[in-house]
N, C-alpha and C positions, 0 to 999 in steps of 0.2 A: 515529453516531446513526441516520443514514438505513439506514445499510448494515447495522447491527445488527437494527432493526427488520427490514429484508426479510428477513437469514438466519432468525431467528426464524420470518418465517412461512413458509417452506420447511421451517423444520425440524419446525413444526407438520402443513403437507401432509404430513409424509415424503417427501420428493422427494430428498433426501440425508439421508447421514448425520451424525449430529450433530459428529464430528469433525470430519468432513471443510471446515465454513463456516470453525471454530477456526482450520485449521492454513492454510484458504485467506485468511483477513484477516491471519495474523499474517505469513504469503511477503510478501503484499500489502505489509503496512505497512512491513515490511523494506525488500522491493524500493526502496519510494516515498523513503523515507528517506535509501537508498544513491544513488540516483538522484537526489537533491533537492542531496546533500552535493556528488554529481560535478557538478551543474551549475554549483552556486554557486560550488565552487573554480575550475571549467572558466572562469568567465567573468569571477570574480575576476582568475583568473591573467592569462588575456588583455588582461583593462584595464590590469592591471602592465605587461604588454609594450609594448602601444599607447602609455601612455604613459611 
């Protein structure tokens, strides 16, 4: 939402190029994703051990 809106108005300045917001939200949202899934099993798993 928010982050939408700001590339938008960058892409309006022309301050980058229009690809460039695309393919840097969709790394973003990947990354966040992969990194969400590691934590949750990371700490999943660890509660199994604990207990």
């Amino acid at each position: 939402g928010a982050f939408r809106i700001y590339v938008q108005h960058l892409d309006r300045k022309g301050v980058v190029p229009f690809g460039v917001p695309i393919s840097v939200a969709a790394i973003c949202t990947t990354a966040l994703v992969i990194y969400e899934n590691m934590v949750l099993a990371n700490s999943s798993g660890i509660l199994n051990q604990l207990n």
